[in-house]
Every structure is written in C-alpha cells, then in structure tokens.
N, CA, C and O atoms as a GROMACS GRO file, in nm:
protein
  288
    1UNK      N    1   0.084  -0.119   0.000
    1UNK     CA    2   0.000   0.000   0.000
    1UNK      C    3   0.088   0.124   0.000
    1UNK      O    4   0.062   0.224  -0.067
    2UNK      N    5   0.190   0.112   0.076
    2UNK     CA    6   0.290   0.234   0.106
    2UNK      C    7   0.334   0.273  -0.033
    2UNK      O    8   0.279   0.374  -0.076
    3UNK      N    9   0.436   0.205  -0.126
    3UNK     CA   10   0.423   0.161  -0.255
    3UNK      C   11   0.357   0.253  -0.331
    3UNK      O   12   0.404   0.360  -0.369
    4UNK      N   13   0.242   0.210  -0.355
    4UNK     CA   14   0.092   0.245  -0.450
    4UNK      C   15   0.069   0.388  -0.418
    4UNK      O   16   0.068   0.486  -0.492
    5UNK      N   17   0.046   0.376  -0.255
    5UNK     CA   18   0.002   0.555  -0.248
    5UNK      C   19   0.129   0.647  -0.279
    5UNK      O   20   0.098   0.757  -0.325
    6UNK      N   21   0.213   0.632  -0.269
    6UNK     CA   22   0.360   0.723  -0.311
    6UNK      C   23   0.378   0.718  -0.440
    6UNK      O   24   0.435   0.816  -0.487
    7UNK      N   25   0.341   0.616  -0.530
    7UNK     CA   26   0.371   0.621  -0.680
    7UNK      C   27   0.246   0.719  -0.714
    7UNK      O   28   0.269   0.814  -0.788
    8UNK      N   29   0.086   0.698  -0.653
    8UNK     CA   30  -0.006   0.775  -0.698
    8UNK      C   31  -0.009   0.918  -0.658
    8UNK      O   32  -0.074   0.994  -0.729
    9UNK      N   33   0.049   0.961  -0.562
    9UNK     CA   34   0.134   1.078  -0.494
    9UNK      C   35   0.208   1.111  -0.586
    9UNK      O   36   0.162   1.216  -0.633
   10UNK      N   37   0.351   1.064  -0.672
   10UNK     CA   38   0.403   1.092  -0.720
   10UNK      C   39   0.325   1.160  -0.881
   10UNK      O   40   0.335   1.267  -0.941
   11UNK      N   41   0.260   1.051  -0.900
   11UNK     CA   42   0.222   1.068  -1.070
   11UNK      C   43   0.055   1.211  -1.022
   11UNK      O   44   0.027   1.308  -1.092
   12UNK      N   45   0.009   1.185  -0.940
   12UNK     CA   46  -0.048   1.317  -0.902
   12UNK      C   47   0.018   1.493  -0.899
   12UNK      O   48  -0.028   1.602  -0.931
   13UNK      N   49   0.106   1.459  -0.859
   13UNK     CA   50   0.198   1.599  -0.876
   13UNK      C   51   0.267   1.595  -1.008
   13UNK      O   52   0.353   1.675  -1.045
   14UNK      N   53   0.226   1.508  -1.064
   14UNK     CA   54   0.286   1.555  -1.190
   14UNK      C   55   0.453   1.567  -1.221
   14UNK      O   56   0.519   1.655  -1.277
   15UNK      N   57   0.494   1.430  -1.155
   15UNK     CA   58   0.648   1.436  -1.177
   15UNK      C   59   0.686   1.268  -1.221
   15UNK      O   60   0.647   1.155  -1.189
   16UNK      N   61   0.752   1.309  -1.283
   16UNK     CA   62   0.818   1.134  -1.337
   16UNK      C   63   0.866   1.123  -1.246
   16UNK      O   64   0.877   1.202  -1.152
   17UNK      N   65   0.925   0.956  -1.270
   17UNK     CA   66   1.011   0.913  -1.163
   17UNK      C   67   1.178   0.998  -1.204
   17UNK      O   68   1.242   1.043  -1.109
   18UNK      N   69   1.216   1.007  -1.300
   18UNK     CA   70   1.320   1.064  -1.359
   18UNK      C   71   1.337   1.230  -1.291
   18UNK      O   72   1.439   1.282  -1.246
   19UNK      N   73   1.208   1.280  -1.300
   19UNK     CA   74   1.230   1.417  -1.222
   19UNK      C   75   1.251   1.398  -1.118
   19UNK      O   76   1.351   1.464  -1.088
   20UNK      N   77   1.192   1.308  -0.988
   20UNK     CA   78   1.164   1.322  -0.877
   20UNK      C   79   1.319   1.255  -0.851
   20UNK      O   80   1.346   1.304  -0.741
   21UNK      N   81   1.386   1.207  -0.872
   21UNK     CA   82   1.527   1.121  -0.836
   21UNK      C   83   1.629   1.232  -0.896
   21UNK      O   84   1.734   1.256  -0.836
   22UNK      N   85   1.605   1.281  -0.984
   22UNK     CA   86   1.680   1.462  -1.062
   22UNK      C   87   1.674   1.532  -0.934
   22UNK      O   88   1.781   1.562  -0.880
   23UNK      N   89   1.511   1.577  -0.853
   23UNK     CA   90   1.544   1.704  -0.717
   23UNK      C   91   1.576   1.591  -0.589
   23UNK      O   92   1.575   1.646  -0.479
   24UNK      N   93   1.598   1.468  -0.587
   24UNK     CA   94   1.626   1.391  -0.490
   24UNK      C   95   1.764   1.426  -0.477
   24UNK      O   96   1.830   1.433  -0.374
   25UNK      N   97   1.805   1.451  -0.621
   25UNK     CA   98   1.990   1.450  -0.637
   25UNK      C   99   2.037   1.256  -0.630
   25UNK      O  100   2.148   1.212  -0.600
   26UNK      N  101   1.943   1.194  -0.659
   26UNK     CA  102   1.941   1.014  -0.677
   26UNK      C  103   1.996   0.984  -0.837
   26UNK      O  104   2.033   1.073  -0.914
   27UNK      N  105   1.995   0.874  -0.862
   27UNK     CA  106   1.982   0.801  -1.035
   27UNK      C  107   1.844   0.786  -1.061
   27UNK      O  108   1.763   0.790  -0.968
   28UNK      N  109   1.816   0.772  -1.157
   28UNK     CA  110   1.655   0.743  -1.206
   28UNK      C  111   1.622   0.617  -1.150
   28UNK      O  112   1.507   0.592  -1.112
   29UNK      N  113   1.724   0.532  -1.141
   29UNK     CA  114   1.669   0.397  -1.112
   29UNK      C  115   1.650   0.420  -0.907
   29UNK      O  116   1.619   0.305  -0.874
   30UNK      N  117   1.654   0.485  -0.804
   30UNK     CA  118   1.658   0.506  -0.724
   30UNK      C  119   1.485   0.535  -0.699
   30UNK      O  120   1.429   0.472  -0.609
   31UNK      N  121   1.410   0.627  -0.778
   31UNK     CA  122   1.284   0.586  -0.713
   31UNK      C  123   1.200   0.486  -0.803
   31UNK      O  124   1.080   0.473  -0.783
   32UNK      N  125   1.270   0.410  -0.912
   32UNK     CA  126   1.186   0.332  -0.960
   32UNK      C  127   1.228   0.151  -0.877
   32UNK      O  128   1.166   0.053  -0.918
   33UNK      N  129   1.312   0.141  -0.788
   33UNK     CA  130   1.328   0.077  -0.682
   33UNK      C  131   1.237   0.072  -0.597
   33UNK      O  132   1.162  -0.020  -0.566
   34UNK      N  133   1.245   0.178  -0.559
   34UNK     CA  134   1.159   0.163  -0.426
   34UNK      C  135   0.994   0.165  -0.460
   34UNK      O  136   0.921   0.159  -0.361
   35UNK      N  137   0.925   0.173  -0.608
   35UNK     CA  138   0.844   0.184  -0.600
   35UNK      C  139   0.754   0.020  -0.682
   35UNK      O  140   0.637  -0.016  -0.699
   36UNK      N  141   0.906  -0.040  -0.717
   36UNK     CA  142   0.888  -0.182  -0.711
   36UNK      C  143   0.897  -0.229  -0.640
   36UNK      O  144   0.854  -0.344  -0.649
   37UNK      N  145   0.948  -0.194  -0.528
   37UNK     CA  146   0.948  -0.290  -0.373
   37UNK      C  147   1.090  -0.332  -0.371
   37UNK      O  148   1.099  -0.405  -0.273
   38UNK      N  149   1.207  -0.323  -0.429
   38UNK     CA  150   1.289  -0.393  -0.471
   38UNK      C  151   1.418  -0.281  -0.378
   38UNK      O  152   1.536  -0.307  -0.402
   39UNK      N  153   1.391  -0.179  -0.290
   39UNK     CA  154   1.413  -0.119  -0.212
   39UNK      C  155   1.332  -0.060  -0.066
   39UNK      O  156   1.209  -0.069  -0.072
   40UNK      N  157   1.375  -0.014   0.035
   40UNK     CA  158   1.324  -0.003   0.119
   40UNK      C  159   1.360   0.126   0.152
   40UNK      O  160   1.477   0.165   0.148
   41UNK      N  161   1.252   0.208   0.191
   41UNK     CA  162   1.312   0.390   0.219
   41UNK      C  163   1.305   0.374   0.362
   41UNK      O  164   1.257   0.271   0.410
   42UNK      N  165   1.356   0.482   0.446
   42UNK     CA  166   1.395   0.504   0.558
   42UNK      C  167   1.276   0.596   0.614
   42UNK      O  168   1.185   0.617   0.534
   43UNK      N  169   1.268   0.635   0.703
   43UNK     CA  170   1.144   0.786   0.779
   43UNK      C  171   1.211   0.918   0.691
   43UNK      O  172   1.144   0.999   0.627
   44UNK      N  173   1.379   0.919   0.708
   44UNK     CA  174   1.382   1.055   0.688
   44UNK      C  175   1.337   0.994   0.517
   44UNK      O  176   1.218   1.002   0.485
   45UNK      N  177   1.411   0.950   0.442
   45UNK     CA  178   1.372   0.953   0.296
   45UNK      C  179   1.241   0.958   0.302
   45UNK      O  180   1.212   1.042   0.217
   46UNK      N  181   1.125   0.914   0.358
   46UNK     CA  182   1.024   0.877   0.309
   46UNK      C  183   0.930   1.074   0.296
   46UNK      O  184   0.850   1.130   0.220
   47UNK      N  185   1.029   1.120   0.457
   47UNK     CA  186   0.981   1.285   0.513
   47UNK      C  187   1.016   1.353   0.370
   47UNK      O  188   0.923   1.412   0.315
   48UNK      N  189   1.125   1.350   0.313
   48UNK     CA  190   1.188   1.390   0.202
   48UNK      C  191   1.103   1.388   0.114
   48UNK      O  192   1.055   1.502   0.110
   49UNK      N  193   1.047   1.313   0.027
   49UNK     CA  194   1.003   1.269  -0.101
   49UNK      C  195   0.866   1.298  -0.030
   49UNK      O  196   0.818   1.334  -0.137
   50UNK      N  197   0.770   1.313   0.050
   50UNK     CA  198   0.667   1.343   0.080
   50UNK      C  199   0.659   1.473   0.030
   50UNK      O  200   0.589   1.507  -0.065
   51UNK      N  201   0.771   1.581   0.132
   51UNK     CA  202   0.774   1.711   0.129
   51UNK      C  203   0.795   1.742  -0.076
   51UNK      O  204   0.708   1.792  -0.147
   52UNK      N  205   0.908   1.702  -0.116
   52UNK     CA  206   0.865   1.762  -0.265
   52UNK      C  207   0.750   1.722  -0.401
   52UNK      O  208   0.725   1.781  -0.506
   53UNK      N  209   0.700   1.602  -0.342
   53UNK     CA  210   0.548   1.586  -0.379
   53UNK      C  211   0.477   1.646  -0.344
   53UNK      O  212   0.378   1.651  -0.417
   54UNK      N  213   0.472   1.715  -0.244
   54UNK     CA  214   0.357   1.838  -0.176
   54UNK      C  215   0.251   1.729  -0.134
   54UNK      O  216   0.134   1.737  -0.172
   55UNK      N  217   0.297   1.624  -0.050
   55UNK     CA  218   0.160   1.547  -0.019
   55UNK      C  219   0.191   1.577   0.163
   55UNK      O  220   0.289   1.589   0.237
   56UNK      N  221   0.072   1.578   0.172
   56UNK     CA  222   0.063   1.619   0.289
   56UNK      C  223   0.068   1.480   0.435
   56UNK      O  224  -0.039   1.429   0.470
   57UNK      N  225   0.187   1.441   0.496
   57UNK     CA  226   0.247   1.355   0.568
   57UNK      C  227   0.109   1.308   0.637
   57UNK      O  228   0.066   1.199   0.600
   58UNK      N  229   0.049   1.364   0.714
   58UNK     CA  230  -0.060   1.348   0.836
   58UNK      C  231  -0.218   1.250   0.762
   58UNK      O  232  -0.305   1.181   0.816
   59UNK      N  233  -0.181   1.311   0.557
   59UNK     CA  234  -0.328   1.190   0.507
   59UNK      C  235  -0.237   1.066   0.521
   59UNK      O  236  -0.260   0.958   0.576
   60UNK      N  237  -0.115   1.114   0.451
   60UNK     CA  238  -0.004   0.985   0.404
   60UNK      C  239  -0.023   0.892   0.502
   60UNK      O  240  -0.049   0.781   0.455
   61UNK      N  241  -0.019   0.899   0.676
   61UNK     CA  242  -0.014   0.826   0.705
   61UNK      C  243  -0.140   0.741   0.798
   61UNK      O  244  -0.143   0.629   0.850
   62UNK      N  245  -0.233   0.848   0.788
   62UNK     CA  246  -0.329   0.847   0.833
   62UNK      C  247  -0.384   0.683   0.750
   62UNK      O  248  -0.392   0.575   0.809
   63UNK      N  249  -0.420   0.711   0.579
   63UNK     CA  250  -0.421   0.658   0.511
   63UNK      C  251  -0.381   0.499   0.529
   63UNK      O  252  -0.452   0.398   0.533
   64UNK      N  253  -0.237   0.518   0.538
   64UNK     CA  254  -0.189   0.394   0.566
   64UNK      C  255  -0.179   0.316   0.708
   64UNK      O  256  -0.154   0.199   0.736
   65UNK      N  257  -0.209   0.435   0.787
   65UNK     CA  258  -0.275   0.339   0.919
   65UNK      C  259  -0.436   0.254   0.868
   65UNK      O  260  -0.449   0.132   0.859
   66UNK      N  261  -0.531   0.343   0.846
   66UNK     CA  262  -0.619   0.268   0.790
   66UNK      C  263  -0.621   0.140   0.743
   66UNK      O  264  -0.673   0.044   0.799
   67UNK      N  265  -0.561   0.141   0.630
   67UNK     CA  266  -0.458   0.016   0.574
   67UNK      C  267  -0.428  -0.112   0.613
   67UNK      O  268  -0.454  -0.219   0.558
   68UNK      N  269  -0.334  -0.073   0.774
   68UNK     CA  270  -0.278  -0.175   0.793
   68UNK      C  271  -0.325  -0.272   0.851
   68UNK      O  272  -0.433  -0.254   0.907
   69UNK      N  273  -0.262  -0.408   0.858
   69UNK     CA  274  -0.371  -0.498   0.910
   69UNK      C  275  -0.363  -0.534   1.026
   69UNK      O  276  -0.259  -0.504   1.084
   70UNK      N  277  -0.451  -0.598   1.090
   70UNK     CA  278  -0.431  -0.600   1.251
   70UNK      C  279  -0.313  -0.719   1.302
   70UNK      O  280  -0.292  -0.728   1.423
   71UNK      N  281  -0.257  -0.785   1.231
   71UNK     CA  282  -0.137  -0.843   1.278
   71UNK      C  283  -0.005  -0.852   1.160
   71UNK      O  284  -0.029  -0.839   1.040
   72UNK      N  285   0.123  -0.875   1.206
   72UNK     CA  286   0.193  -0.878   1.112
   72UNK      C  287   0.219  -0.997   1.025
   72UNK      O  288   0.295  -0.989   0.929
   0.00000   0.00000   0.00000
C-alpha cells in the first residue's frame, strides 16, 4: 500500500520518476526501486520525497494506518 500511495502521490503531482530522483539529487533507477518494492526507504527519505510531492504527511499516514492490518 505504502508503494501504490507514493507512486499515486508521485504521478499526481505531476512528476516522473526521472524528475523526482533529478530534485532527490538520486539516479533514475533510485525511485523506480523503491516503487517496485525492490528497495526499502527510511522515515527521513520517506519525510523527504513526501515534502517535494507536496503530499501532505498526516493523510499519508493516516491513510496507511487505515490500511494496515491488525497483525503482522
């Protein structure tokens, strides 16, 4: 879910993955990793890439509390 809502976050603001890894100062292949699952972001990265999507942290996670399931 984390995944999905950050790629739909992403392609909502209207930025490729190519732009968004360009103002990351990353390689292109850096957010198309993590948005295959094939990487894992950190809190601060995740604070990062929230803030220049302009998505607002508090639905982000609100959202994905919703989400989650009641055991691991």
């Amino acid at each position: 879910m984390l995944r999905q809502e950050l790629t739909r976050l992403r392609m909502a603001a209207g930025m490729s993955q190519a732009r968004l890894a360009e103002v990351l100062g990353k390689p292109a292949s850096y957010v198309a990793k993590y948005e295959l699952g094939e990487r894992r972001l950190d809190a601060v990265e995740l604070c990062v890439i929230l803030r220049i999507i302009s998505a607002d942290p508090r639905l982000f996670f609100a959202k994905l509390f919703e989400a989650s399931p009641d055991r691991l």
